[in-house]
Structures are given as C-alpha cells and as structure tokens.
C-alpha positions in Angstrom: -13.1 -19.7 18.6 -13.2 -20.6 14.2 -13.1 -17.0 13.0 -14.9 -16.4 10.0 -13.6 -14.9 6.7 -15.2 -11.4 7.2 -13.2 -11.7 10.4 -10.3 -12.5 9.0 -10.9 -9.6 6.0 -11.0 -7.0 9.3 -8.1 -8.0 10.6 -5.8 -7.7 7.9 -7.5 -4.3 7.3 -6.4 -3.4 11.1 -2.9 -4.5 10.6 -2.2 -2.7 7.2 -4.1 0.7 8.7 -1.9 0.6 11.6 1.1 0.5 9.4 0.4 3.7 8.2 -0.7 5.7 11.2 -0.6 5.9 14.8 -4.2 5.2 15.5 -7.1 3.0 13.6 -10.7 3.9 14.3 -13.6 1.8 12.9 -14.5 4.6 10.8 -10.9 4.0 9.1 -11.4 0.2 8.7 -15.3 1.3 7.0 -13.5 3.7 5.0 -10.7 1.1 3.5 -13.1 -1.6 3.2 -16.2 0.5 2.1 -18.3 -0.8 5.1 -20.9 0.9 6.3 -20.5 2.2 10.0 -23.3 0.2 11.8 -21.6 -3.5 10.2 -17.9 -2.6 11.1 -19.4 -1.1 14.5 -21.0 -5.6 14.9 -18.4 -6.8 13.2 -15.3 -5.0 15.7 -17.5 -6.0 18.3 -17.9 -9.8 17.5 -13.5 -9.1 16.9 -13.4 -7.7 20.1 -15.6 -10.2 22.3 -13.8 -13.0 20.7 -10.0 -11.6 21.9 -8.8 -10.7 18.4 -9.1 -6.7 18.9 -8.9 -3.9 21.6 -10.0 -0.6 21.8 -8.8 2.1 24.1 -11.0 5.3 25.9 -10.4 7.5 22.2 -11.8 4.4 20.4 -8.4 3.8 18.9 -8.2 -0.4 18.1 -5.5 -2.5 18.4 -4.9 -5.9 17.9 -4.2 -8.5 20.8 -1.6 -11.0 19.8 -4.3 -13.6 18.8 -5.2 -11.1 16.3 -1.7 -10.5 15.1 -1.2 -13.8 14.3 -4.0 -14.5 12.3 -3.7 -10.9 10.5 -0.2 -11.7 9.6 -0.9 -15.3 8.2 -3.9 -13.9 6.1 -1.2 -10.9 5.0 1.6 -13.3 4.1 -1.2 -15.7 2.4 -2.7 -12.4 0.4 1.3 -11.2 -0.7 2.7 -14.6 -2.2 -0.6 -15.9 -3.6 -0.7 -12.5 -5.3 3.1 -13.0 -6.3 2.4 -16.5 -7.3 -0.3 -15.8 -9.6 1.4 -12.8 -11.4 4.5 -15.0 -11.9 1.8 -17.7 -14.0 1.2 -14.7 -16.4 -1.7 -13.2 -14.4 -2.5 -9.3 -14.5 -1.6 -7.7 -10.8 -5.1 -6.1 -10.2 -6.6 -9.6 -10.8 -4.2 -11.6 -8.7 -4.5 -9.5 -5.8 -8.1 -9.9 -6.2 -8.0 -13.8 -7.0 -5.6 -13.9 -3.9 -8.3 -12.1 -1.5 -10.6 -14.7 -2.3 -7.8 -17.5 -2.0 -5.9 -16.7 1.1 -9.0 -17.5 3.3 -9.9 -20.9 2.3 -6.5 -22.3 1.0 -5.2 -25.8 3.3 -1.9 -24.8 5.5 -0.6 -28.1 3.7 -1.4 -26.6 -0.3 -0.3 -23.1 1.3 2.9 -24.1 2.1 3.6 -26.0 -0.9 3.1 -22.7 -2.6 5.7 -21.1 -0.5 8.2 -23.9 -0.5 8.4 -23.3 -4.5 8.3 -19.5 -4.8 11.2 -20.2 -2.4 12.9 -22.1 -5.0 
C-alpha cells in the first residue's frame, strides 16, 4: 500500500509524540498538528487499516514496524533537509518549513545525494 503525504505527516507526528511520553492518543496527534478530531479520528483509521498504526483498549497508538520505518525516513528526511537548507544561508523557521514540504516528495536517489555531502 503507497501511503500518502498526510499519512506520512501522521506518522512522524506519532513518532515525535511518543518520544516525549508514555502514551499518544489521537487527541495528542490533533493537538500537535492542529487537526480537528473527526479528520485525525479517518485519518488513524485509514493508518490503522493499512498496518502502519495500533491502538490498544485505553486508545493509546503505537506504531507497527512498517510505520516505524517510514516515520523514521520522513524524520531523518525533515532533520538534514532542515540542516542543509540553514547551512545555504536559510533562516531555521523557514527551512524547517521548506523541509516539511520537501521531505515527502524528494527522490531516494536526490535524497541521498544530500546526505552523502552534508556527510562531507
């Protein structure tokens, strides 16, 4: 199953939330990304039918190891696009926000190139 930037968005959300507490609720992933209740209550369900997220009997969500994987790529994407922009002179607040937008549609190939000279 493609997953679909929105998706994506949601799962980095979910891994950065549950770095900073024990348990992530959907009304913690609306909150962070200022989504209403009723879209992140589709939106963890499309996550959740596809195999990307689980929730338990308190409604606390955690992600399966597809989900992990894909969360950490768009993380890792987000943090050295950010990086690589601010080191061509760019403001942080707009890199990270150039970055957001970047991170999802960005080639493996162009991506790694990135890496391979912020490496250097």
């Amino acid at each position: 199953m493609h997953i679909q930037e929105s998706g994506e968005m949601y799962l980095e959300t979910i891994l950065l939330l549950s770095k900073e507490r024990a348990q992530v609720r959907a009304i913690d992933v609306g909150e962070y990304m200022g989504f209403s209740k009723p879209s992140v209550s589709r939106a963890i369900g499309l996550l959740k039918n596809g195999g990307y997220v689980t929730a338990d009997e308190n409604g606390s969500l955690s992600l399966t190891e597809e989900g992990i994987e894909i969360a950490e790529k768009i993380y890792e994407r987000h943090q050295l696009l950010s990086r690589f922009l601010m080191k061509l002179g760019v403001d942080a607040e707009t890199a990270s926000n150039d970055a957001c937008k970047m991170e999802h549609v960005i080639s493996d190939v162009s991506f790694e190139a990135i890496k391979h000279e912020m490496m250097k």
